[in-house]
N, C-alpha and C positions, 0 to 999 in steps of 0.2 A: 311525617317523613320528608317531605318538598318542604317545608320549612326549614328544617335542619339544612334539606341540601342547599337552600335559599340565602341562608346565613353562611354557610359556610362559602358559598360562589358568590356571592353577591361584591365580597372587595373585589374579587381578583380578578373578573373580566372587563373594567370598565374601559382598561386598557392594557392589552396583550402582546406581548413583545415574544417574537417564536426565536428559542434561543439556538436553532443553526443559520439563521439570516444572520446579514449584520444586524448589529443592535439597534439601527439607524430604524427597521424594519417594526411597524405593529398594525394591528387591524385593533380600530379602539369604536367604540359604542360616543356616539357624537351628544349623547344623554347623558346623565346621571343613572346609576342605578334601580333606583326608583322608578323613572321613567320604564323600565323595559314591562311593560305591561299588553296584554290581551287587545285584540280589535283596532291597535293603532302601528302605523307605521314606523319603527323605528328606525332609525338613519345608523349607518358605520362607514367608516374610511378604512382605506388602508393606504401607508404611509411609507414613505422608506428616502426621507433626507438624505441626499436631495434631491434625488433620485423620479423621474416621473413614473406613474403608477398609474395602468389602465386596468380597471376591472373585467376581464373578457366573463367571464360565468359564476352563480352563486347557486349553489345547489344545497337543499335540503339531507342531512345523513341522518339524524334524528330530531321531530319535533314533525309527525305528520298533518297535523296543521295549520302547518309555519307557508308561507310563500315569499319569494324572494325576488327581486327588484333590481335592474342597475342604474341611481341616477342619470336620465338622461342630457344632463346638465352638465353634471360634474362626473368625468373618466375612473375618478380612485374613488366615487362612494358607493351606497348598496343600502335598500330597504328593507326589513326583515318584518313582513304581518305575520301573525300568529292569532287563529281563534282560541286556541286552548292554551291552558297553562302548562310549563313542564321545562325540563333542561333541554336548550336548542344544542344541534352540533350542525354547525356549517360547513362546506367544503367551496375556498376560494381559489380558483384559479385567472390569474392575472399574470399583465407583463411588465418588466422592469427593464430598461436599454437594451428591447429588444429580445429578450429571455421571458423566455413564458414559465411559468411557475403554478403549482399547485399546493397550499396547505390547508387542513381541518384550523378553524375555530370554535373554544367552545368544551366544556359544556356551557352556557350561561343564563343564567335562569328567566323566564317570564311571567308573572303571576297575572294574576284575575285582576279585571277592572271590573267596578260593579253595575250592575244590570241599570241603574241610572246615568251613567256616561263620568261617575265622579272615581277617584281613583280610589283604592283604597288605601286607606294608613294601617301598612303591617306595623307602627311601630305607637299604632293608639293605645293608651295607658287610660284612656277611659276620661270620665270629668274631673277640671281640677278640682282641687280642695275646696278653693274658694266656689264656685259654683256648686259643689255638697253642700258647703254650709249656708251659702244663700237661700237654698233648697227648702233645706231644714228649719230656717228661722221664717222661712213664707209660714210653714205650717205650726210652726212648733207657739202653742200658749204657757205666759210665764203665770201662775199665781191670777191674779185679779185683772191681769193684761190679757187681751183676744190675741188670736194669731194673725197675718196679716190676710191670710187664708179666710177666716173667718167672716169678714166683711168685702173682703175684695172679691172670692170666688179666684178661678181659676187663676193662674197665671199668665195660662196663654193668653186669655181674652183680654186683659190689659196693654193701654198703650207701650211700643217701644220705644217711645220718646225719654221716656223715665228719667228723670238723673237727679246726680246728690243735691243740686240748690230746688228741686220740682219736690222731692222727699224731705228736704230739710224745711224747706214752706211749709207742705201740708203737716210737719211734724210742728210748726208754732203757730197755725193758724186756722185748725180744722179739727172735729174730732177725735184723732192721731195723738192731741194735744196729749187726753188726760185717758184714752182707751188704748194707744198704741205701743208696746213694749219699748222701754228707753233702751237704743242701740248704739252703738259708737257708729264712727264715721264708716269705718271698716267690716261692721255689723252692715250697713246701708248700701255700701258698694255691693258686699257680695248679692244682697237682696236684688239688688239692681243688674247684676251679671246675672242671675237665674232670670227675673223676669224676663230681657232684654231675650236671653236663649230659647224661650219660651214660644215657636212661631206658629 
């Protein structure tokens, strides 16, 4: 279900324009989309051309995890942490030529970063093609030909220096010669993309 609502918010808040201000007026996520993740401090502005723009308060209305921050730096930015995942709602109140104002931001969503500090790819599709089929031809025996599996062992354990003139050698000057399945150039890449992924 946070997926759907993920794809579904995910264009629309990167930058929000609140249509009773002037249009001059938005509070935009100083990130990419992507970026709005768990455990790290995400940066926003709020803007109103050309107008100067002091953040006085950021308050949390939904995302009880969330804390929020006024760049001490800069007057019109704002930090938003968040431990947990979920759609934040903000409540900003700031001043414009002396007019103090108050509007909600939000919903907009924040996902998981993984437990190793690396982000994750909601949009991973998995290994390419080419790295299957390098996969497959480590291991795969043709007929009267060994696999490369067969004599090399694992893939991990193999150097990642690997490359097509290191395999095109050992394929005219080594037992590869006359044991090793004849592959195209592109048979050898992919071989070389698996091992290579191999760590």
């Amino acid at each position: 279900m946070f997926k759907k609502m993920l794809l579904a918010t995910s264009l629309i808040f990167s930058t929000w324009t609140i249509p009773s201000q002037a249009s001059s007026f938005k509070i935009e996520a100083l990130v990419d989309s992507e970026s709005l993740r768990t455990h790290l401090a995400i940066p926003f502005a709020v803007r109103d051309t050309p107008n100067t723009v002091k953040v006085n308060s950021v308050q949390v209305v939904n995302g009880a995890s969330c804390r929020t921050m006024i760049d001490p730096f800069k007057e019109d930015n704002f930090f938003v942490k968040c431990l947990e995942e979920g759609g934040v709602v903000l409540s900003v109140t700031y001043t414009i030529n002396g007019v103090v104002r108050s509007t909600k931001y939000g919903p907009f969503p924040v996902v998981k970063i993984s437990q190793t500090g690396k982000v994750i790819d909601t949009n991973d599709k998995g290994p390419s093609p080419e790295l299957l089929k390098g996969q497959e031809l480590w291991s795969k025996s043709y007929g009267n030909y060994q696999s490369c599996a067969s004599c090399h062992g694992s893939a991990s354990s193999k150097s990642h220096s690997i490359s097509l003139g290191s395999l095109n050698s050992a394929y005219t000057s080594t037992r590869m010669k006359t044991d090793a399945i004849p592959l195209s150039a592109e048979e050898k890449n992919a071989i070389i993309l698996y091992v290579k992924s191999r760590k």
